[in-house]
C-alpha positions as CSV (number, residue, x, y, z in Angstrom):
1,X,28.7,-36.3,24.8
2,X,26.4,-34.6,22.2
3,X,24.2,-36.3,20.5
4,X,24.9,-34.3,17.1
5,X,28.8,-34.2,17.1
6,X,29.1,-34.0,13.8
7,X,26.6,-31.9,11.9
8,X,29.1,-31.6,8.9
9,X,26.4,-30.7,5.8
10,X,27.2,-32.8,3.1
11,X,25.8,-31.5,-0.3
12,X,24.1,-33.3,-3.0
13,X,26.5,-32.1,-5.7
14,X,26.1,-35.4,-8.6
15,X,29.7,-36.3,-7.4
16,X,31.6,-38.6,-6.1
17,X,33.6,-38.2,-2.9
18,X,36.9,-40.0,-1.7
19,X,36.3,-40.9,1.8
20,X,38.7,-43.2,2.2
21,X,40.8,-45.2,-0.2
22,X,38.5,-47.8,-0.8
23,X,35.1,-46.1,-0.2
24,X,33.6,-43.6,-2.0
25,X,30.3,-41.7,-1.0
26,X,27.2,-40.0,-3.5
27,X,24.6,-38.2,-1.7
28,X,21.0,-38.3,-3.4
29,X,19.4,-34.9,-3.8
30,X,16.4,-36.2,-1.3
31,X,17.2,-33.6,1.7
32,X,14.3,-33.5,4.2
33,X,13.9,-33.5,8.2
34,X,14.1,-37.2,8.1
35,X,17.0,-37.9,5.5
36,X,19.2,-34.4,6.4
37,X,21.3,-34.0,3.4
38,X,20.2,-36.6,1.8
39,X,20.8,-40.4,1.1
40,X,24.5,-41.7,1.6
41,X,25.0,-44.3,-1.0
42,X,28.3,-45.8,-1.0
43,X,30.3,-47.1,-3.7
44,X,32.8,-50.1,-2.7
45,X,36.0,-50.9,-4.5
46,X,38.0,-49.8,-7.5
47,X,37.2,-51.3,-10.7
48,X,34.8,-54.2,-10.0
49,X,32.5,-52.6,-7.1
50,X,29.6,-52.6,-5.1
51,X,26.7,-50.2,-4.3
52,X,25.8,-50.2,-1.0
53,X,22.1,-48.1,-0.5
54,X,21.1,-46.8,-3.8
55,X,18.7,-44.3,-2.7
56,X,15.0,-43.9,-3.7
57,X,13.6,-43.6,-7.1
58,X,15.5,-40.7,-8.0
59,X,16.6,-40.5,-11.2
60,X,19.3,-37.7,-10.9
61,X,20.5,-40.0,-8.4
62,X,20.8,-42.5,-10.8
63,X,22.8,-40.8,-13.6
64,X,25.2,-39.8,-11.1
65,X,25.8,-43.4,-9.7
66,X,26.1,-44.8,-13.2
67,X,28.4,-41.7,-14.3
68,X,30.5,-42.5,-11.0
69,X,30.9,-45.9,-11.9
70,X,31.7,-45.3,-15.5
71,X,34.3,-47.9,-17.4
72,X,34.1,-50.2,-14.1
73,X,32.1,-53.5,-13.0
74,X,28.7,-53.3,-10.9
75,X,29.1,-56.7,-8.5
76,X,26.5,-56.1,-6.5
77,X,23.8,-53.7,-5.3
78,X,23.7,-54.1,-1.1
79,X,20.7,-52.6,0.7
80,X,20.7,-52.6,4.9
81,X,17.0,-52.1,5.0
82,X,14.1,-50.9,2.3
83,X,13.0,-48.0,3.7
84,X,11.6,-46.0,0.8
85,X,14.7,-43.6,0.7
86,X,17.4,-46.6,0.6
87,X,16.0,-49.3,-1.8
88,X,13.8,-48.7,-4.4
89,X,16.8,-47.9,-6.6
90,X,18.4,-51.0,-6.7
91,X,15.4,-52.1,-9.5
92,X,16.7,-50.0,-11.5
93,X,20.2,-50.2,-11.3
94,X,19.8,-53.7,-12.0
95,X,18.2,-53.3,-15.3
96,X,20.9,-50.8,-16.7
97,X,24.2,-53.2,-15.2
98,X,22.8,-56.6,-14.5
99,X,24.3,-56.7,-10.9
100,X,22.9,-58.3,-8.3
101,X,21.0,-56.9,-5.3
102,X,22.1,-58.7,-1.8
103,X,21.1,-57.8,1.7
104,X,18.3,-57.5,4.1
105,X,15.4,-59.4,3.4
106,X,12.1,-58.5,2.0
107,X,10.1,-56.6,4.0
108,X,6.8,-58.2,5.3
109,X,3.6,-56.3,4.9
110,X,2.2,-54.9,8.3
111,X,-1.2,-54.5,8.2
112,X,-4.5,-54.7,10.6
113,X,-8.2,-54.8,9.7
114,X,-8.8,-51.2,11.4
115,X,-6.3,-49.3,9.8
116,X,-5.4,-51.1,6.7
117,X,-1.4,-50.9,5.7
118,X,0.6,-49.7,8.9
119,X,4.0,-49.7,7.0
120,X,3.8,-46.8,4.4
121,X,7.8,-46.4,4.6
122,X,8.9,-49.6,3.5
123,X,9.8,-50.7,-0.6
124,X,7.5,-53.5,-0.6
125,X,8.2,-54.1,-4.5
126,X,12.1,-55.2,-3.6
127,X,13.3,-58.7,-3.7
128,X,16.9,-59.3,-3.1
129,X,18.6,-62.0,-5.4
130,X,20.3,-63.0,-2.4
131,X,19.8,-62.7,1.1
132,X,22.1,-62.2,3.9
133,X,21.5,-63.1,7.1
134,X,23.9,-62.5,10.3
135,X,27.5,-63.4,9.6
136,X,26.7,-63.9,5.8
137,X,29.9,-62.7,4.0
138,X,29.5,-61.4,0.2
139,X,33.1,-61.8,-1.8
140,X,33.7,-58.9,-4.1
141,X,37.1,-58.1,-5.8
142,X,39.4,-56.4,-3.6
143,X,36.8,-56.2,-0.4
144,X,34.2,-58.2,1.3
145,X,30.8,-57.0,3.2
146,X,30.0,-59.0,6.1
147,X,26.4,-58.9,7.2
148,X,25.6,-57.9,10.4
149,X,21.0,-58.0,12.2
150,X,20.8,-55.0,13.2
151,X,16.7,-54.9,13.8
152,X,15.4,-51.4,15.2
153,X,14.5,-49.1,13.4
154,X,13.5,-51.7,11.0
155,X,13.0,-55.4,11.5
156,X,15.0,-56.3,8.6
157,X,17.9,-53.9,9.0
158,X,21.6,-54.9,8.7
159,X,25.1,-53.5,8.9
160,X,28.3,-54.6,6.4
161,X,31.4,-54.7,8.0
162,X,34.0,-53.8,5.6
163,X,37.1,-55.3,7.0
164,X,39.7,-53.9,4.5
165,X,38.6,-50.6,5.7
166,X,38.2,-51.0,9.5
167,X,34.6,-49.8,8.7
168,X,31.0,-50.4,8.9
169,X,28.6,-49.3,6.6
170,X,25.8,-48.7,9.1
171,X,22.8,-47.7,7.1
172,X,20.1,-45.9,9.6
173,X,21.1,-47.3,12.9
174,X,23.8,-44.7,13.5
175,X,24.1,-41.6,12.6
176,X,26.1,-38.7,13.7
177,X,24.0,-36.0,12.5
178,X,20.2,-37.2,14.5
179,X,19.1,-39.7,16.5
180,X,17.6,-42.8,14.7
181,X,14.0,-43.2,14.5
182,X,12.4,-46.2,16.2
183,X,8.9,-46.0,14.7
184,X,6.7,-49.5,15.5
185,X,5.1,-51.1,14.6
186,X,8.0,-52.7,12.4
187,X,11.1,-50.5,14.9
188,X,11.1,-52.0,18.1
189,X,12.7,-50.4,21.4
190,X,13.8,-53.4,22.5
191,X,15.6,-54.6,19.2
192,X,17.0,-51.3,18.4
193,X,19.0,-51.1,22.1
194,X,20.2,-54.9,21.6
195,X,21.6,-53.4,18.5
196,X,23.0,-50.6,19.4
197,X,24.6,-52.6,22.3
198,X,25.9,-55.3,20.1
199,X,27.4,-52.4,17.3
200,X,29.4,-50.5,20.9
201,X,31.3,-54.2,20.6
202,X,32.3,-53.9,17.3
203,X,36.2,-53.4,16.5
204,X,35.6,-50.4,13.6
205,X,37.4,-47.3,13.5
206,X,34.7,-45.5,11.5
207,X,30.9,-46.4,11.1
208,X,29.5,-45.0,7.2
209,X,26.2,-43.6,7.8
210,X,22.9,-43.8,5.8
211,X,22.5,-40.1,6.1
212,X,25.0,-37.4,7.1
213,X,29.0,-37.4,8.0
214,X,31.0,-40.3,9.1
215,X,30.7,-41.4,13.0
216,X,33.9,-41.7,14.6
217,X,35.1,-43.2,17.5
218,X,31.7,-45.1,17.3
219,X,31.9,-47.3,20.3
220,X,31.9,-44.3,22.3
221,X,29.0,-42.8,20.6
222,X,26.8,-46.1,20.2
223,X,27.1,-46.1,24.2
224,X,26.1,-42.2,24.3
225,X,23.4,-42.8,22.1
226,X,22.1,-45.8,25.0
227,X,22.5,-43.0,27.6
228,X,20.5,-40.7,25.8
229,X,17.6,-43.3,25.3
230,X,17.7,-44.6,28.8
231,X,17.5,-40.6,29.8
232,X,15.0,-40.2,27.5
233,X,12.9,-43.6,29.1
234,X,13.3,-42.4,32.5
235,X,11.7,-39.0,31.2
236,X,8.9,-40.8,30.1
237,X,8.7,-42.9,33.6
238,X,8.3,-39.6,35.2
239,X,6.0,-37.6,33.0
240,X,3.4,-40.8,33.5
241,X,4.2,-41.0,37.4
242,X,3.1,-37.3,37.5
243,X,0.0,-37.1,35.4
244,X,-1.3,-40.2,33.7
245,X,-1.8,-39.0,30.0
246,X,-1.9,-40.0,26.3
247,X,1.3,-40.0,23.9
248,X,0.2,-36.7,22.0
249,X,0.1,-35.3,25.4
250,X,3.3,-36.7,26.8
251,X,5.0,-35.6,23.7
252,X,4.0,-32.1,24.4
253,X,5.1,-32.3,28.1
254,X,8.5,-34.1,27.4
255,X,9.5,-32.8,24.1
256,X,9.3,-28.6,24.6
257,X,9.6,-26.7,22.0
258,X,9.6,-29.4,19.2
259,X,9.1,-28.6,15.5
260,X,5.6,-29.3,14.3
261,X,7.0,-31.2,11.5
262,X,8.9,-33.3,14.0
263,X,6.1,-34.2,16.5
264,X,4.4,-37.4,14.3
265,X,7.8,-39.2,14.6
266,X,8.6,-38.2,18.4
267,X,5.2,-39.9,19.0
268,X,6.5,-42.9,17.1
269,X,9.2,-42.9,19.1
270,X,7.5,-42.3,22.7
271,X,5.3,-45.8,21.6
272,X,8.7,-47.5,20.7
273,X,9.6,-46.2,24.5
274,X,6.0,-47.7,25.8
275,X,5.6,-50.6,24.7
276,X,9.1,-51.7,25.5
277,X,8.2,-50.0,29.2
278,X,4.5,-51.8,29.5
279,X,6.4,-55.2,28.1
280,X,8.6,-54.7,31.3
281,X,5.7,-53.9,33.2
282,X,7.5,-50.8,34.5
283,X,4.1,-48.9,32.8
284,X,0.1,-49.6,32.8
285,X,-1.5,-49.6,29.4
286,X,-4.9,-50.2,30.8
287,X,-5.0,-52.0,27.9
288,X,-3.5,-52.1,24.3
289,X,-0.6,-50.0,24.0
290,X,-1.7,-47.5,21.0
291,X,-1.4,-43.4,20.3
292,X,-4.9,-43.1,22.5
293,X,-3.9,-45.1,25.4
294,X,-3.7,-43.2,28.8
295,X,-0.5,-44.7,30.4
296,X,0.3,-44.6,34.3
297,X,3.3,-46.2,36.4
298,X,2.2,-49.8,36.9
């Protein structure tokens, strides 16, 4: 199956598109080789709604999500992780509509005494009014968002079912356009293919994406997206069986032809792969699993 069936390119236009009867979608100008088109925010209901993934501190963004929204009620302002290009909106949203902002938690500083701040890409500043947790179930008029852990490709990441709709609102952890990032040392390998697994078993028809077009028939992706990171595992395996090297080295090997501007997070993601593969003690560290470690087949 390919990984990119649907590379649909969704413009940031400042309006509002129907994308199904109950959901409508506003992309934040914020394109980039990380975010595609840009942000997905999602607005939920008719009348009294809620925001699901404001976007960044964009204030174009902004006026457009307030001009969507014009003449009804702001419920709530739900976030699935704070990555810096989903959440620092929500502040202020808040302060021109009083809503609410539910959803993951607060991100917790990573930091170490070499290195200082390790988690540049998280909104440290938000602070949800409420938090959901796993099963939590927010109540709005007309719909309901049920919160699903999805940790991953962030430790606080969650999905919202949306049950009216058949759909999931799937922030980052899906997405029909890329493969999702698993950068630690807040994504974890591990986490993010429990996830994946436990989204596969998930009843939805269509899963609303964080960045680029819908994902349908999702189950059947979710498990293409596990065969394409077990393939890309057992790549690793080998490239470390044939010449014990570094991760800048074993990105060059296993990733050919790679954009430049792409190389920082296929590292990231060749860690996530590692330390999940030296936790299993499938591969030798010699030591602490960072960027400089030479890694060999244990």
């Amino acid at each position: 199956m390919d990984l990119t069936h649907d590379r649909t390119v969704l413009k940031a236009s400042g309006a509002c598109d129907d994308v199904s009867p109950l959901v409508r979608r506003l992309i934040c100008p914020n394109p980039g080789p990380f975010t595609f088109t840009g942000t997905c925010s999602y607005i939920i209901g008719r009348g009294a709604v809620c925001i699901v993934d404001p976007g960044p501190a964009n204030s174009d963004h902004l006026a457009a999500l307030l001009r969507a929204i014009d003449g009804e009620t702001l419920e709530a302002i739900a976030v699935t992780h704070t990555h810096i290009d989903h959440s620092p909106l929500a502040r202020a949203l808040q302060q021109k509509t009083g809503a609410k902002i539910i959803g993951c938690a607060a991100h917790v500083e990573i930091r170490n005494d070499a290195s200082g701040r390790l988690d540049a890409s998280h909104d440290l500043d938000y602070a949800p009014d409420a938090e959901m947790r796993d099963g939590d179930v927010f109540e709005g008029t007309g719909y309901s968002l049920a919160a699903i852990a999805t940790p991953g490709h962030a430790s606080n990441h969650l999905c919202f079912a949306l049950p009216q709709d058949n759909a999931l609102l799937c922030g980052d952890h899906v997405m029909a356009w890329s493969t999702t990032i698993v950068a630690p040392p807040d994504g974890q390998m591990s986490d993010y293919m429990t996830s994946l697994d436990k989204l596969a078993k998930r009843p939805e028809a269509v899963f609303y994406p964080g960045h680029g077009a819908p994902v349908l028939d999702p189950q059947r992706y979710c498990r293409a997206l596990a065969h394409h990171r077990r393939q890309r595992e057992h790549s690793i395996i080998e490239a470390v069986t044939r010449q014990p090297d570094a991760i800048p080295a074993l990105v060059d090997r296993i990733y050919t032809g790679l954009d430049e501007r792409l190389k920082k997070a296929a590292a990231l993601s060749v860690l996530a792969h590692l330390e999940d593969l030296v936790a299993r003690g499938i591969v030798d560290a010699g030591g602490a699993v960072t960027m400089e470690a030479t890694f060999r087949k244990a």
